[in-house]
C-alpha positions in Angstrom: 48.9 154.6 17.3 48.9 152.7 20.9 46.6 150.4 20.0 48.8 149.2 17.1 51.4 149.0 19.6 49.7 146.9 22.0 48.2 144.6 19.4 52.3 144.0 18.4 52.8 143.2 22.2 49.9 141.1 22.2 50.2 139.0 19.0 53.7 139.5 19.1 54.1 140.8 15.7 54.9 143.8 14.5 52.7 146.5 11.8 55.6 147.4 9.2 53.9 150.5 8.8 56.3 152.0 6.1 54.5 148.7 3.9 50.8 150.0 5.2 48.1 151.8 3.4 45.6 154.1 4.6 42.4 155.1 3.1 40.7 158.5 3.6 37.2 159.7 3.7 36.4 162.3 1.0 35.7 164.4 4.0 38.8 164.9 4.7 41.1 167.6 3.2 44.1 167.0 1.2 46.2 168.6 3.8 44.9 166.8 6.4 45.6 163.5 4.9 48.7 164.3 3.9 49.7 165.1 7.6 47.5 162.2 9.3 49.7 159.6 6.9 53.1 161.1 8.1 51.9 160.7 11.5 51.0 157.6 11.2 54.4 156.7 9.2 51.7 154.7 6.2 51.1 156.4 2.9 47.9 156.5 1.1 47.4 155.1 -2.0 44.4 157.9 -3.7 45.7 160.7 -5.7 44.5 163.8 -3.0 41.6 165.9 -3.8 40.5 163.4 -6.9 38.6 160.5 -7.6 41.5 157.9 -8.6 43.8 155.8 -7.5 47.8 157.2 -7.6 49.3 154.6 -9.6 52.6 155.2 -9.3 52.1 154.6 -5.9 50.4 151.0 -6.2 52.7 150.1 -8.4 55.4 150.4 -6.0 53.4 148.2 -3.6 52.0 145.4 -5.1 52.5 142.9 -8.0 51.5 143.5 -11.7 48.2 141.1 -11.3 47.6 142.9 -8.5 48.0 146.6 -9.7 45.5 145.1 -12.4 42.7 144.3 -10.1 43.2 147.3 -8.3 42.6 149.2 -11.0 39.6 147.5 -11.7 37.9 149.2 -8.8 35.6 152.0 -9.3 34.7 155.0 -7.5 31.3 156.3 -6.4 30.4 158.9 -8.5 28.5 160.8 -5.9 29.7 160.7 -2.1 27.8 160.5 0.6 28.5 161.7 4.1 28.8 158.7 6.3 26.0 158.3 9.5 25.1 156.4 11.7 22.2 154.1 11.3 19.4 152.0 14.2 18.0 149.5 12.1 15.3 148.8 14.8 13.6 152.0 13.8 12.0 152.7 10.9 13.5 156.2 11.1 16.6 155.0 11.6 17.7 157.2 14.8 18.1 155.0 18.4 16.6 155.9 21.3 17.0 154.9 25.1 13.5 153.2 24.9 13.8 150.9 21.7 16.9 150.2 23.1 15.7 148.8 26.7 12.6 147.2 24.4 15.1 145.5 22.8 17.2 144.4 25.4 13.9 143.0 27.3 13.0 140.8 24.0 16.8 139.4 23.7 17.0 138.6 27.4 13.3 137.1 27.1 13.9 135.1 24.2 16.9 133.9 26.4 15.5 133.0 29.3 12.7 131.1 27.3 15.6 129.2 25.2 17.2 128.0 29.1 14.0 126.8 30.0 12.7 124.9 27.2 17.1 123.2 26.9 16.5 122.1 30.5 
């Protein structure tokens, strides 16, 4: 929650975050969303445990065109857990050497961009 803070301080506006939504992964328990949005003071706008939006709830926030669209958005029927992904490798994990391989070709193709400007 600092972070919000300091991006008030820093833009000098302020999160109303009894107006804020939050949206949970369907990792996350019922319970534990339930107590990670009174923490945060925001409320979440998915009924818990199921695959729908709380309408009530929506309906409190936003404008009848809006609740509409809203509406209009569907769910995933099947959920996958989220990962992490290296697009440079065909299997898709990083290492330390495609990494430093990679970094050589960008600062290469830099260097060779200086030269040719000049």
């Amino acid at each position: 929650m600092d972070i919000l803070r300091q991006y008030g301080d820093a833009s000098g506006q302020e999160i109303n975050m009894s107006k804020s939504e939050v949206f949970f992964s369907c990792n996350i328990s019922g319970p534990s969303k339930e107590d990670l949005a009174g923490i945060m003071g925001v409320r979440h706008v998915l009924v818990p445990n199921v695959k729908q939006w709380d309408i009530q709830k929506i309906k409190q926030l936003f404008m009848h065109d809006v609740v509409l669209e809203i509406m209009k958005v569907p769910f995933l029927e099947d959920m996958k857990e989220d990962c992490l992904v290296w697009k440079e490798e065909s299997h898709g994990n990083y290492s330390v050497k495609m990494g430093y391989k990679l970094l050589k070709k960008d600062l290469s193709a830099s260097i060779n961009l200086q030269v040719e400007g000049d």
